[in-house]
N, C-alpha and C positions, 0 to 999 in steps of 0.2 A: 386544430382538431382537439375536441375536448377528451381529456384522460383522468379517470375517476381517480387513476393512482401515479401520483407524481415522486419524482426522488429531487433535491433541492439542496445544490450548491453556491455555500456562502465564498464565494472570492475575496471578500475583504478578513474573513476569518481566516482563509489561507494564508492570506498575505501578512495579516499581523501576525500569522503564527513564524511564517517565515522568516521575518523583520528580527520576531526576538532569539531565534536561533542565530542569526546574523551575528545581532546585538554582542552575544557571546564569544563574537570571534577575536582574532588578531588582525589588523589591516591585511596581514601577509596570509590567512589562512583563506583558502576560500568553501564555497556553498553549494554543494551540488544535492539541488533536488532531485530526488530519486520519482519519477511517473510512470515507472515501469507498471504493467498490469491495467493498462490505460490509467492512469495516475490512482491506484491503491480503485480502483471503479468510480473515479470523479472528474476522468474527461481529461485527455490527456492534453486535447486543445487549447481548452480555456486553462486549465492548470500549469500550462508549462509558459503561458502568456501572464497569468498570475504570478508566478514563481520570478520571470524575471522584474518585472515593476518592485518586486519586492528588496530586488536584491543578490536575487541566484545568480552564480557563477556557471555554473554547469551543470547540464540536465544529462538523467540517469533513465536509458531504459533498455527493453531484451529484445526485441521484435523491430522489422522492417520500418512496419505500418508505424509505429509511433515514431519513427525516424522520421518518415515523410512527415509526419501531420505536425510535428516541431521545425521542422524546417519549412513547413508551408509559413512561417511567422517569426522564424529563428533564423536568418539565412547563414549567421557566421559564428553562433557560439556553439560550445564546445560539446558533441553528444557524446555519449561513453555508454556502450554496451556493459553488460552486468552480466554475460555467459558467455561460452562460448560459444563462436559459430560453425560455420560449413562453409566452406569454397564459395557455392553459391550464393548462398544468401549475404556471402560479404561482398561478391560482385555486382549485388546488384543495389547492395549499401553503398556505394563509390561516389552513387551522384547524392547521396544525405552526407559526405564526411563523416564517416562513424569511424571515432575511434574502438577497436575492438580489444576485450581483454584474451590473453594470453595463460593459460595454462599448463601447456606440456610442449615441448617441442614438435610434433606432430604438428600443432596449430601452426605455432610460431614460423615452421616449413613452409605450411600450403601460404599462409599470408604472405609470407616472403617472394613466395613462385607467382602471386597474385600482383604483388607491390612490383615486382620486376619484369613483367608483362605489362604494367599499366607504365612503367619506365615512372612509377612515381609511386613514394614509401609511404606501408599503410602506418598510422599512427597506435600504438596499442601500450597497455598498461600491464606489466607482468605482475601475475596472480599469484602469491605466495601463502600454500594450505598451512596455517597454525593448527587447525586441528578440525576442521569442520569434515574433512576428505571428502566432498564431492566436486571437486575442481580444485586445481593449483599444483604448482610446482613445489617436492616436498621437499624441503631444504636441512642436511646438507646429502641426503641420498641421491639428491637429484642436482647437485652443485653443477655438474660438469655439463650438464642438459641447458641450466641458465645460461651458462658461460657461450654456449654454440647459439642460441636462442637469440641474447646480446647481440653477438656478431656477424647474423644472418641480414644479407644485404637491402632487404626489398621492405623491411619495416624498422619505424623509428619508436623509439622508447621512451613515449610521452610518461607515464608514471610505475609507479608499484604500489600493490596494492594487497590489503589481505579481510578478512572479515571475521568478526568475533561472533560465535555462535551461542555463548554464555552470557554474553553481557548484560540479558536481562534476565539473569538469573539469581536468586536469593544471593547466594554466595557469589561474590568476588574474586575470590582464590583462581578461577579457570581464567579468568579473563586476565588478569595481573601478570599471570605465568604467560598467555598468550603475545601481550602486549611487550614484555620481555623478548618475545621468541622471534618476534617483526623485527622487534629495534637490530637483536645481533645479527640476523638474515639479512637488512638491510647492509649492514655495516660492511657483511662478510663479502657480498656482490656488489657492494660500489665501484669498486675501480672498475667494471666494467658497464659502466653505468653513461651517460651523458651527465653533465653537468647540470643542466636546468632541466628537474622533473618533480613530479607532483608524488610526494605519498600518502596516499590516505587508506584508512582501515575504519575508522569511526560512523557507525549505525547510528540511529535515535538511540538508542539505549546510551552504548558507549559516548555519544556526544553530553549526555544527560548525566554520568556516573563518573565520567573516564577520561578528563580534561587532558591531562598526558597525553592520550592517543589520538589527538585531533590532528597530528602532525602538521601538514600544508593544504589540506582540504579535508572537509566530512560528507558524510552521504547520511542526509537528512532524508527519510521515509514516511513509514506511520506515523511521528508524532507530529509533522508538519500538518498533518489532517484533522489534526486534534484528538487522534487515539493516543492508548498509554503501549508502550511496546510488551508491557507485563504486566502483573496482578505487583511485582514489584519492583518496580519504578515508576513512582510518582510524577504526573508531569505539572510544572511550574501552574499557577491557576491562573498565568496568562494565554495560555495556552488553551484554543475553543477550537469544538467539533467543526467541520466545515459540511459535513453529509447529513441531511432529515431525507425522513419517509412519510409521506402521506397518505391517506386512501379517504373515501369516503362511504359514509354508512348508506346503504341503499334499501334496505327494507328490518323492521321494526315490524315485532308480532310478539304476542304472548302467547307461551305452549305451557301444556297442564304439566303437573307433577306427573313423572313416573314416565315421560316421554324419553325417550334416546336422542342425542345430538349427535349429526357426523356421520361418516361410513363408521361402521363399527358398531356404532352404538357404544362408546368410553364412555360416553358421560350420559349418567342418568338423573335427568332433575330430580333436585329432592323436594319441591313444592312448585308451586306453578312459576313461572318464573321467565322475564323480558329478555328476548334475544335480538340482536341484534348483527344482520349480517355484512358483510362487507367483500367487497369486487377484487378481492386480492388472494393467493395460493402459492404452491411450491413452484409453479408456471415459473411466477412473477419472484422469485426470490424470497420467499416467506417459507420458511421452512417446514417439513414434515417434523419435525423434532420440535416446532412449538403447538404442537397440540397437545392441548390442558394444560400446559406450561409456559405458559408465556403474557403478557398486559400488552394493552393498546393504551392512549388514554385519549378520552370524551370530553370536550371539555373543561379539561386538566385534572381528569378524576381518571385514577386506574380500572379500566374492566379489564377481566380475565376471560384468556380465550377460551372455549369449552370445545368438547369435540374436534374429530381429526380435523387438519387444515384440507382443506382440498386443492383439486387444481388449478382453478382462479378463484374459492370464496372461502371468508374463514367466517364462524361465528364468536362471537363474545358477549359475556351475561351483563345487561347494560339494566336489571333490575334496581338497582341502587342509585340512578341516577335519577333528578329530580325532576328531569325534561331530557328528552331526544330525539331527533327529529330526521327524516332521509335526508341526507343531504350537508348533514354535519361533517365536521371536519376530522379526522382519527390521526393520530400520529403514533407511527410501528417505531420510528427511530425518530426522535431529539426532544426537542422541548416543547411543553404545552400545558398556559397557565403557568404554578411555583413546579411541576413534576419532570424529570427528563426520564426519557429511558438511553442509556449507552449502547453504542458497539457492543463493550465490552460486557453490560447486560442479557444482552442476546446472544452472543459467545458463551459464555456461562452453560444456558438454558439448554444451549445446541450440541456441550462437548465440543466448541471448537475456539478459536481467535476470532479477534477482531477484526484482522486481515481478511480472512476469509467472508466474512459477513458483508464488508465493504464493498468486498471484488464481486462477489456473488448478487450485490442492489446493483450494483451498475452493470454490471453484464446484464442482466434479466430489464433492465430498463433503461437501455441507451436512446431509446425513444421518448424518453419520460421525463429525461433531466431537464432541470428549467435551473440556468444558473443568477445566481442574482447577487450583489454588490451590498448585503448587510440587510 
């Protein structure tokens, strides 16, 4: 089926991006790809089959449905839930082996009464809040909670685990004290611990900033996809986008001066002046918030959008360009010709993340992805 507006994932960019996270490790540490959100919106399928060629140890995600679709291809490595669940949805996680994480006794219960009904222990990683408080165990107010948790019969204590909510923040100071606060919480519940288990706490930021905190595994996310997890933190220039957006121009017309572009009418030419429209809207993941603010590029030349976006078409002033034709090629996100536009470009423009712009193309375009190998 032809589709005017495609999204276009590079698997060999993933994987190199992977590799050199890897690179960074200890034999003894290991790699867990994070695809939760169906892999950051770039296909949780192909990306968790990328992820391991690459090297991944273990895949990270929140929901059933990417449980199944990693084990349609994964049948024996290791999945790790990143919230918490419900009775249900962990019952019927049983036949994907998800390990589930663990934050407050209440959980640590029902999985026990679950793990003891199936006459077989669930696997789960206790979650210990340094400071983010929306899940975890708060340690040492909640000391006597771990300890009952531990020794609750019907689940086993594959890891501990905690997450740094600062780490890609200007300042350091939060994260230092946090990383601090894992180590002596770790120390202070070992003896009730198992002997062979995984700690990890380390994000893309923290793996990028925070070598310390890598413990025995990391959880590699956004910068596996080739975003930056912040405006500071830098990521290595080995490191490539793996996500473009494409559309194509479909009609080309010149309007006089003084005409209105858009619902609204924002934008009013100031001389006569080449418009050019394109088969893409807020529908389709292109944001309401890039109208009159935002570039496409033609050619590898920047036009700027004018007028509201609508809901499948947006327009942009293609006056400046020296030829244009229906049927050219536009790119909303990555490269074209010497120009790129970023994620985090579009981020900016919107008031939001990168995260969100990603999740947001591939939700709006799960029919649209064409993935491809460089």
């Amino acid at each position: 089926m032809i589709h005017l507006t495609r999204v276009f994932i590079d698997l060999r960019a993933f994987e190199d991006n992977i590799r050199f996270f890897k690179s960074l490790l200890s034999p003894s540490c290991r790699l867990c790809a994070v695809v939760k959100a169906d892999a950051y919106g770039h296909g949780v399928q192909s990306i968790s089959c990328a992820a391991f060629r690459a090297g991944a140890d273990v895949l990270a995600i929140v929901d059933n449905w990417e449980a199944e679709a990693v084990r349609a291809h994964h049948p024996t490595c290791p999945v790790i839930r990143l919230r918490p669940t419900t009775y249900e949805e962990a019952e019927e996680a049983r036949q994907w082996r998800v390990e589930e994480c663990v934050g407050s006794l209440p959980s640590a219960e029902f999985l026990s009464q679950l793990g003891e009904r199936r006459q077989q222990k669930i696997p789960v990683h206790l979650k210990l809040d340094v400071g983010i408080g929306r899940m975890g165990f708060s340690y040492p107010l909640q000391r006597e909670m771990i300890r009952r948790a531990c020794e609750l019969p019907g689940i086993m204590i594959k890891g501990v685990m905690t997450h740094f909510p600062c780490a890609d923040e200007e300042s350091e100071r939060i994260t230092l004290e946090q990383q601090e606060r894992f180590e002596s919480q770790i120390q202070a519940i070992s003896e009730w611990l198992p002997p062979s288990i995984v700690y990890h706490a380390a994000n893309s930021a923290a793996c990028l900033r925070f070598p310390p905190s890598w413990k025995s595994m990391v959880r590699v996310g956004i910068a596996s996809y080739g975003m930056t997890p912040s405006e500071h933190v830098a990521l290595p220039p080995r490191i490539q986008p793996v996500m473009s957006w494409q559309t194509t121009v479909v009609q080309v017309r010149d309007v006089p001066k003084g005409a209105g572009i858009g619902y609204g009418m924002t934008y009013i030419l100031d001389r006569e002046r080449r418009i050019a429209t394109l088969p893409i809207g807020y529908a389709d993941g292109y944001l309401r918030d890039f109208s009159n603010n935002a570039d496409v590029l033609i050619r590898g030349i920047r036009c700027p959008v004018i007028g509201r976006i609508s809901m499948d078409m947006t327009t942009v002033d293609v006056t400046h360009l020296p030829s244009i034709a229906i049927g050219d090629k536009v790119t909303l996100l990555g490269a074209q010709g010497n120009d790129t536009i970023f994620a985090e470009e579009l981020a900016r423009r919107a008031n939001t993340i990168n995260y969100e712009i990603s999740c947001l193309i591939g939700k709006c375009n799960r029919n649209r992805l064409v993935i491809t190998d460089g």
